[in-house]
ZAGU-956963 format. One record per residue (C-alpha): residue in three letters; residue number from 1; x, y, z. Coordinates in steps of 0.1 Angstrom, whole numbers, plus 5000, padded with zeros to 4 digits. Example, Ala and Ser with C-alpha at 12.3 -4.5 7.8 and 13.67 -1.06 7.14 Angstrom:
<rozas>
ROZA   aa    i    xx    yy    zz
ROZA  ALA    1  5123  4955  5078
ROZA  SER    2  5137  4989  5071
</rozas>
This chain:
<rozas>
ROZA   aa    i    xx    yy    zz
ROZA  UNK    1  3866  6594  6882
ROZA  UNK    2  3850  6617  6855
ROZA  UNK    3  3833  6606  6823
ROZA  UNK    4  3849  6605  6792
ROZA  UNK    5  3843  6620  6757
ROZA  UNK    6  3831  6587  6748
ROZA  UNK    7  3811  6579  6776
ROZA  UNK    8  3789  6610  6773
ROZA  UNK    9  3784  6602  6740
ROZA  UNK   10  3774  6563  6749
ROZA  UNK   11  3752  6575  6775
ROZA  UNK   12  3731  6593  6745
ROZA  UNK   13  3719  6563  6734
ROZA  UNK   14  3690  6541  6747
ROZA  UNK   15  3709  6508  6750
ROZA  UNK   16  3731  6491  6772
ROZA  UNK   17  3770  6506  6772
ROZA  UNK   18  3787  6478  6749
ROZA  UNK   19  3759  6483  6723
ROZA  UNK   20  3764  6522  6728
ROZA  UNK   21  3800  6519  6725
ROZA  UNK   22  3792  6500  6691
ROZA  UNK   23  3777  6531  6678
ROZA  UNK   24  3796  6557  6691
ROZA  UNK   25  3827  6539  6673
ROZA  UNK   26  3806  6532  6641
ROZA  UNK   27  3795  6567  6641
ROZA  UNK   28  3838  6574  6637
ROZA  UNK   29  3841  6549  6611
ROZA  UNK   30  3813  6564  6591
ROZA  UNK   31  3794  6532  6591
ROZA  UNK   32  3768  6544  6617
ROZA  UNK   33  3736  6534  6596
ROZA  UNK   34  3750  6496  6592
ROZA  UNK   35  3756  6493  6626
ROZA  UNK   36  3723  6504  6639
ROZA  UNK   37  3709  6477  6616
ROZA  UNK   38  3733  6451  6637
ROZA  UNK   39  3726  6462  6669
ROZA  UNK   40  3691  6458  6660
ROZA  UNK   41  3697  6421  6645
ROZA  UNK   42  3716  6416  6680
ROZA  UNK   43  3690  6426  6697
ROZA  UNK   44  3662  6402  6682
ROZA  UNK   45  3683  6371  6675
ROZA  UNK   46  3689  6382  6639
ROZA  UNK   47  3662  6378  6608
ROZA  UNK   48  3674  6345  6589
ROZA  UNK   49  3650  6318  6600
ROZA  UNK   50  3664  6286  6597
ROZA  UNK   51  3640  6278  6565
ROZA  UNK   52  3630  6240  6579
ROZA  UNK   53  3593  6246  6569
ROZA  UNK   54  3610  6260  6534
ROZA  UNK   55  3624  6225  6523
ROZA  UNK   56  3589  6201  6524
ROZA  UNK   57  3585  6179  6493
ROZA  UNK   58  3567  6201  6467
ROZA  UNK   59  3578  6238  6475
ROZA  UNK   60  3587  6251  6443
ROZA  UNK   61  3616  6282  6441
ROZA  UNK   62  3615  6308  6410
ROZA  UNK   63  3639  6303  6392
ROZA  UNK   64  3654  6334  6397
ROZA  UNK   65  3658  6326  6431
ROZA  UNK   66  3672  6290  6427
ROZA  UNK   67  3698  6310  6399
ROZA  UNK   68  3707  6337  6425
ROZA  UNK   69  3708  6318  6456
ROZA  UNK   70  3710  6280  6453
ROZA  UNK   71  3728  6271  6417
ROZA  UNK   72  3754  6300  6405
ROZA  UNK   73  3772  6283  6378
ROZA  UNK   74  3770  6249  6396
ROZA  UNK   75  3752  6218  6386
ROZA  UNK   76  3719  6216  6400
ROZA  UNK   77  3714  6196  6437
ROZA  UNK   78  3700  6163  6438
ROZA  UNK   79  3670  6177  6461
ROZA  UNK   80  3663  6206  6430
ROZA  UNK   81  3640  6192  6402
ROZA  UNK   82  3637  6216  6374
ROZA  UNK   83  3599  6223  6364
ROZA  UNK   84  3583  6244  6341
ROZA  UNK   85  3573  6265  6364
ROZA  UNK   86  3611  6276  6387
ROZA  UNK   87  3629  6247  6407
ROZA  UNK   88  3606  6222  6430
ROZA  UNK   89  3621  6205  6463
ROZA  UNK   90  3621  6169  6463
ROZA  UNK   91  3633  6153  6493
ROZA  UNK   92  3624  6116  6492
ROZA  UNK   93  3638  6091  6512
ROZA  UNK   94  3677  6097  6509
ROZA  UNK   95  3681  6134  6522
ROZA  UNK   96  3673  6152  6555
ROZA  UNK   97  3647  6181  6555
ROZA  UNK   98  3671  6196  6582
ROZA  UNK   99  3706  6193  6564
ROZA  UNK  100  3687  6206  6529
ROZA  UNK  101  3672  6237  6549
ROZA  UNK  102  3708  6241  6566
ROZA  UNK  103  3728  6241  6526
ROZA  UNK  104  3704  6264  6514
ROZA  UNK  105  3702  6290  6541
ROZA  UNK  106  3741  6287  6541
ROZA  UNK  107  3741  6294  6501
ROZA  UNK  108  3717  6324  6507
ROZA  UNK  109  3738  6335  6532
ROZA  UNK  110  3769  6332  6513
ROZA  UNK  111  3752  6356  6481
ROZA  UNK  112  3741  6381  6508
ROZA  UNK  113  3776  6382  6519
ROZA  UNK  114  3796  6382  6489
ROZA  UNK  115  3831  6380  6496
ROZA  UNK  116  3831  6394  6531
ROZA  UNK  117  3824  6359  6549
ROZA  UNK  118  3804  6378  6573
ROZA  UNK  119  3771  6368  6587
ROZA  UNK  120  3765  6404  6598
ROZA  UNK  121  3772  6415  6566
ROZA  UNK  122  3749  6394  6550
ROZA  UNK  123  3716  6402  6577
ROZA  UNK  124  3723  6441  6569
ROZA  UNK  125  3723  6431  6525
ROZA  UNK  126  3693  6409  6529
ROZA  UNK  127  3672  6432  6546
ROZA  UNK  128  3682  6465  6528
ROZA  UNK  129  3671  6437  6497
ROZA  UNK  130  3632  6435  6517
ROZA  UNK  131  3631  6472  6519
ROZA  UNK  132  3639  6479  6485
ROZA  UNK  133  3611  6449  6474
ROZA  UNK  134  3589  6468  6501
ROZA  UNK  135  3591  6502  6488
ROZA  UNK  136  3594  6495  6446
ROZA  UNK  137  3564  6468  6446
ROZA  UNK  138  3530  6465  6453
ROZA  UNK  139  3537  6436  6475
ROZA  UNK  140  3506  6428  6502
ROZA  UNK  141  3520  6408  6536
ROZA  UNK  142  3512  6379  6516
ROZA  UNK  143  3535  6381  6491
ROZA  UNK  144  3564  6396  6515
ROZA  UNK  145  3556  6368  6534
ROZA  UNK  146  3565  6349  6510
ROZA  UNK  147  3595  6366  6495
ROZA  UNK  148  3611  6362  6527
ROZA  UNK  149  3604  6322  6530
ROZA  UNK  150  3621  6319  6498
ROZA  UNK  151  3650  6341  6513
ROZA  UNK  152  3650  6321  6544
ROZA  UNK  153  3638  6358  6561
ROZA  UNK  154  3618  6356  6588
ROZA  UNK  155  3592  6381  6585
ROZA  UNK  156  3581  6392  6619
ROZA  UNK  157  3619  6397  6628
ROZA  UNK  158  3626  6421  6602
ROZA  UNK  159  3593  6440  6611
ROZA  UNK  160  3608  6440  6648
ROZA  UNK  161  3641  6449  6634
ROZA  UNK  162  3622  6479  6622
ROZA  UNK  163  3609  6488  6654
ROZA  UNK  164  3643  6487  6670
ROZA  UNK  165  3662  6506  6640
ROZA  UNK  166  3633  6532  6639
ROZA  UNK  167  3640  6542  6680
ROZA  UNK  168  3677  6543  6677
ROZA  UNK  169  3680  6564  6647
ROZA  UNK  170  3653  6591  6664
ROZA  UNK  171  3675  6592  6694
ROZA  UNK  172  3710  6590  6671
ROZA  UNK  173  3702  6616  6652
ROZA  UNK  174  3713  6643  6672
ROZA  UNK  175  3742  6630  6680
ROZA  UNK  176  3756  6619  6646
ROZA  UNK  177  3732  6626  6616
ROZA  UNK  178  3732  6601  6592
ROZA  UNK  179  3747  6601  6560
ROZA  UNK  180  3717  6579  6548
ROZA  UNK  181  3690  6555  6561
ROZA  UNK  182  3697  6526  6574
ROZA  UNK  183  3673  6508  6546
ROZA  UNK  184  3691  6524  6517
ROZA  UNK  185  3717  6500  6501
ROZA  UNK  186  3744  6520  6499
ROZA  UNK  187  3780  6506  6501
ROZA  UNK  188  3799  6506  6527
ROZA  UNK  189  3833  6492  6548
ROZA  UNK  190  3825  6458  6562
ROZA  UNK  191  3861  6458  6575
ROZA  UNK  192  3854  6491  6596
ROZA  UNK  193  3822  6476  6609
ROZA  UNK  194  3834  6449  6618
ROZA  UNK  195  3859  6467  6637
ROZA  UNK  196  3831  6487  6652
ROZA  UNK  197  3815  6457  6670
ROZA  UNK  198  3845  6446  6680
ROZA  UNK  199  3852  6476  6699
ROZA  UNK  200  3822  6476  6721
ROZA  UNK  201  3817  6440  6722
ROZA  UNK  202  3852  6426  6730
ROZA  UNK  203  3838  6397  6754
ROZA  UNK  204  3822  6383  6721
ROZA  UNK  205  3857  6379  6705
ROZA  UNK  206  3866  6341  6702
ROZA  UNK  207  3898  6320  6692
ROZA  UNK  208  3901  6290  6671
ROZA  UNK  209  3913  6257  6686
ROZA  UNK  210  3926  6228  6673
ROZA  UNK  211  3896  6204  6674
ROZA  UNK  212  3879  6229  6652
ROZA  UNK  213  3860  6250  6679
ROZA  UNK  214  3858  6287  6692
ROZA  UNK  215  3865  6297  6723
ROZA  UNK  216  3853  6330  6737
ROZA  UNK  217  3844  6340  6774
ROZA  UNK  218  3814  6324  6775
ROZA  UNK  219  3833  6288  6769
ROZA  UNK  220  3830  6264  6739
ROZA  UNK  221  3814  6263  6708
ROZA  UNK  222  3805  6258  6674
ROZA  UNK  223  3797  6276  6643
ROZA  UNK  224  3761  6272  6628
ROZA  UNK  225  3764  6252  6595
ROZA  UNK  226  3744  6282  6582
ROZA  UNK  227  3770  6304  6591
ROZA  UNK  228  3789  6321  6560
ROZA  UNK  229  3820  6325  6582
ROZA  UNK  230  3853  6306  6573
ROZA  UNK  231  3857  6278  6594
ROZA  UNK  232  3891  6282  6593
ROZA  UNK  233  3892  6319  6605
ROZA  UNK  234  3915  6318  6638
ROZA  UNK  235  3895  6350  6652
ROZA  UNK  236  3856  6354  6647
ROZA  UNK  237  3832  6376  6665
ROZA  UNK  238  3803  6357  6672
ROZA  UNK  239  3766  6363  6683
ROZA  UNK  240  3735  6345  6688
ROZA  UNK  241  3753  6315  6706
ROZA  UNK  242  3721  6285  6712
ROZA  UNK  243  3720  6254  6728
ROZA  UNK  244  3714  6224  6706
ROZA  UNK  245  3705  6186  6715
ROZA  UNK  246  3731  6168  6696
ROZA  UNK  247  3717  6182  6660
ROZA  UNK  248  3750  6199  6646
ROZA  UNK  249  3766  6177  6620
ROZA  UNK  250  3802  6183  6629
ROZA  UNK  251  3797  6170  6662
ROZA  UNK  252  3806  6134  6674
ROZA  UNK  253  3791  6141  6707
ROZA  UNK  254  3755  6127  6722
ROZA  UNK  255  3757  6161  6748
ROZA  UNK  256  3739  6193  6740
ROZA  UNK  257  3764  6216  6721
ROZA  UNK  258  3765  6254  6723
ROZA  UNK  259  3761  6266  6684
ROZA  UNK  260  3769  6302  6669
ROZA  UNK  261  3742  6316  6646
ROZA  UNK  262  3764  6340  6632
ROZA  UNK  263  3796  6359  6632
ROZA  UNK  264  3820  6377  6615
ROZA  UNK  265  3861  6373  6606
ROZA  UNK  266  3883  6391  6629
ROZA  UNK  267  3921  6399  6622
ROZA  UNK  268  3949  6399  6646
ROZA  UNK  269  3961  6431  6640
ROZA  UNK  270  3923  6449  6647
ROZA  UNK  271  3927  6435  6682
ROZA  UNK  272  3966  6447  6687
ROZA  UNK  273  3949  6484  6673
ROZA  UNK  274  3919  6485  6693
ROZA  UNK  275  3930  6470  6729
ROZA  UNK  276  3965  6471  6731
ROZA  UNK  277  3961  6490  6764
ROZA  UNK  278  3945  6454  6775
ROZA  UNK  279  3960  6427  6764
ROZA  UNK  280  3986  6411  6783
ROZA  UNK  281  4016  6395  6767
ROZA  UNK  282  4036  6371  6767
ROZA  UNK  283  4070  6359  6752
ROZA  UNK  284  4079  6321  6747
ROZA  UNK  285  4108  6308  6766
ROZA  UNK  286  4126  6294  6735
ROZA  UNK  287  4137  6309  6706
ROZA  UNK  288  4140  6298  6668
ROZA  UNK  289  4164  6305  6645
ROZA  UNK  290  4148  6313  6615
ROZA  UNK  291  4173  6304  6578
ROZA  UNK  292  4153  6323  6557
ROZA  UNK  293  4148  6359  6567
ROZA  UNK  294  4183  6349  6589
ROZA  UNK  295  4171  6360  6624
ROZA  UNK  296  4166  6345  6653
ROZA  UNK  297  4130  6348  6662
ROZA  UNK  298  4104  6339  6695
ROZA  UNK  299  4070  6335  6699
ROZA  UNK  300  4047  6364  6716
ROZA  UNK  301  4012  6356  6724
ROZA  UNK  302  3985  6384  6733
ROZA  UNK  303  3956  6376  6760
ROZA  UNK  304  3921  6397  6763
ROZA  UNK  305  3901  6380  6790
ROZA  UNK  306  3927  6355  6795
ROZA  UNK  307  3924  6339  6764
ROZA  UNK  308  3951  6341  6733
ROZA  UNK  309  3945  6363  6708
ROZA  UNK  310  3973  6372  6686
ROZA  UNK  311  4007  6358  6685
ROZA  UNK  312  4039  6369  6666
ROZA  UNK  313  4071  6365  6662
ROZA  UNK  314  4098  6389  6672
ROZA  UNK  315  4135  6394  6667
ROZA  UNK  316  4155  6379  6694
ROZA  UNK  317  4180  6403  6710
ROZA  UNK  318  4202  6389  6733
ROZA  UNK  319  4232  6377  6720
ROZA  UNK  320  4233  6342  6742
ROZA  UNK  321  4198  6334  6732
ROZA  UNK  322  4200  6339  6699
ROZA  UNK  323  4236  6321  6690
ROZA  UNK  324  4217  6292  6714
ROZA  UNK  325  4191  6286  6688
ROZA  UNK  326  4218  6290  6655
ROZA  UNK  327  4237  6261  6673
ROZA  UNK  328  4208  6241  6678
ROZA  UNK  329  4192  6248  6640
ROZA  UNK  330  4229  6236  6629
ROZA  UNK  331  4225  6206  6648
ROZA  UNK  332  4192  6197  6635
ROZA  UNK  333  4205  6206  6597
ROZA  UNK  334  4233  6193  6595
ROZA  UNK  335  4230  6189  6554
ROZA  UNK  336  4217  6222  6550
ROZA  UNK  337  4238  6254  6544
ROZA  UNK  338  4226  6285  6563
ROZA  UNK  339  4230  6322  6550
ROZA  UNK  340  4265  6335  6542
ROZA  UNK  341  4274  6348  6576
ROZA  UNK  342  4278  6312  6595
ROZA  UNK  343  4285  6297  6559
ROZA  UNK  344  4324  6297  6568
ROZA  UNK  345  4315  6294  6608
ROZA  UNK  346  4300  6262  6599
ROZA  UNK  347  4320  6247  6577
ROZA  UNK  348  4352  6252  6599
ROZA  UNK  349  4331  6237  6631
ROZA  UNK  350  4327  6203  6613
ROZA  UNK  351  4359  6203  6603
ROZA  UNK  352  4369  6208  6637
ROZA  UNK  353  4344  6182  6652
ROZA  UNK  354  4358  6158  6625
ROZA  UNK  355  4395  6164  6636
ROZA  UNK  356  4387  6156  6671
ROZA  UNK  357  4358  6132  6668
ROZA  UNK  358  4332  6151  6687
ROZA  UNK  359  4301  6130  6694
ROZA  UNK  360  4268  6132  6682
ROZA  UNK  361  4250  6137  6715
ROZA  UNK  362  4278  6171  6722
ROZA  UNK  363  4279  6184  6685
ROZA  UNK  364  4254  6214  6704
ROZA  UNK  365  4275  6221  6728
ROZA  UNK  366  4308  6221  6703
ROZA  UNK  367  4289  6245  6680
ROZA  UNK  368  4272  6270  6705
ROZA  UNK  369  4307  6277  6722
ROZA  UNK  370  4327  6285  6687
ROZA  UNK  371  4292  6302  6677
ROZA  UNK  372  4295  6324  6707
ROZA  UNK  373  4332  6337  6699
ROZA  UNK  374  4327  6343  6661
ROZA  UNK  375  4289  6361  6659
ROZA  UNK  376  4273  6386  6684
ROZA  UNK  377  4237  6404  6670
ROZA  UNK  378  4238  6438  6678
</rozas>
């Protein structure tokens, strides 16, 4: 087998091949210097910290920081006392260091991310927002130090992160200049990023179940209270999956549960775009007649990895299928008057039934083969 365009370009890069492939599709979607930064983040366990040592009685919060990041327009938590000089953490006896540091690093999160719900998204604004503090201040460690324990940042990280960016752009720049640095904070697609890590990390792809977890290829799990994500989102992305002993508040369980630092929302039709030579479908073995759009429709369901991904529905063709389900809908509502087509089929079916005093139990049978005779869909 010989290499592909893409390949030579992955092999350009000094990571591993799903990371590369990252890139190489970024550097396509013109989001190249954002995705550096997440590969970095990926690479280091990301640069929020978790803030527990943030939240001790007494830490007192600017109050431009408690404005930005903790109150926006809201009324001001029970744990916030206002002071003269910002906002002062009081925990006392009635709330949890560990659920306070988990609500604010979830807030700061949320303003990092703005409406994009996307914890990658959010690690890229908030340190783009350190390197602009870095470079227009005369901040010593001290003070950065600090500026980031405010943010929830974890300073070391984002020096790390640094390291990390600093090697990949040297080696990317031959490949793909870059239209800016990765520190500047320029705008830029968080839809087409997203797509970007989706397309070389496909394996990290997970799908909502009905309990309220993810499942991926790795198995089970949560999202991170921190998390910015919707946890409602039937596709996420995820990365920086942990074990934790019982902590996570939305689980009954006394087991250690696999938790998901961060992720990002997914939509169906990304993975239909960007895998369709992979996934493997398959069609339900019933069909549904559908009143208002007057079709009858079934059910296909899309698997990567052999787990679900997409599903939607389709326009039944064959005839015997689809005047199957009409006779069952008009068994099931009875009272209800379909579309104008089977308006006049209907009506002169329970006349008939009526004349000859069809039973209950056959009415589906005494509909579907009148139903056959009088409609056919092309």
């Amino acid at each position: 087998r010989q290499v592909t365009k893409i390949g030579r370009r992955m092999l350009e890069f000094p990571l591993d091949p799903p990371l590369s492939r990252v890139l190489v599709s970024a550097a396509q979607k013109d989001v190249l210097p954002e995705a550096i930064l997440a590969v970095a983040f990926l690479q280091i366990g990301g640069i929020f910290s978790g803030g527990l040592e943030s939240v001790k009685n007494g830490t007192t919060y600017s109050r431009e920081v408690a404005e930005m990041f903790f109150l926006s327009g809201r009324r001001c938590p029970p744990w916030l006392e206002k002071t003269k000089d910002g906002y002062d953490v009081n925990v006392g006896n009635t709330f949890q260091p560990r659920e306070i540091a988990r609500t604010m690093e979830r807030s700061i999160r949320h303003a990092f991310a703005r409406a994009s719900g996307n914890d990658f998204v959010a690690s890229i604004r908030a340190y783009r927002a350190f390197k602009a503090m870095e470079r227009s201040s005369q901040m010593d460690e001290f003070l950065l130090r600090h500026w980031c324990r405010e943010r929830f940042l974890n300073y070391d990280r984002i020096c790390l992160a640094d390291t990390f960016v600093r090697r990949i752009v040297e080696e990317a720049e031959d490949m793909a200049p870059l239209h800016h640095p990765p520190e500047c904070d320029i705008g830029f697609s968080a839809t087409d990023l997203t797509k970007a890590l989706m397309e070389g990390l496909p394996y990290r792809l997970a799908r909502r179940e009905e309990n309220g977890r993810w499942r991926n290829r790795s198995g089970i799990f949560l999202l991170s209270f921190a998390s910015c994500c919707s946890r409602e989102a039937p596709l996420l992305l995820t990365a920086g999956v942990t074990f934790s002993q019982g902590h996570h508040p939305r689980d009954k369980s006394n087991g250690d549960v696999r938790i998901c630092q961060f992720a990002a929302p997914v939509e169906e039709a990304w993975v239909r775009e960007a895998f369709s030579s992979h996934l493997e479908c398959q069609r339900s073995l019933t069909a549904r007649y559908d009143s208002v759009n007057d079709r009858v429709v079934e059910e296909e369901t899309a698997f990567l990895f052999d787990l679900p991904m997409t599903t939607r529905e389709l326009v039944v063709g064959d005839s015997d299928r689809a005047v199957s389900a009409m006779a069952q809908w008009m068994v099931e509502h009875p009272d209800q008057i379909p579309h104008k087509r089977l308006a006049s089929v209907l009506k002169r079916n329970k006349q008939l039934a009526i004349a000859q005093d069809v039973e209950e139990d056959e009415l589906y049978e005494f509909y579907e083969e009148r139903l056959r005779g009088a409609l056919r869909l092309s």
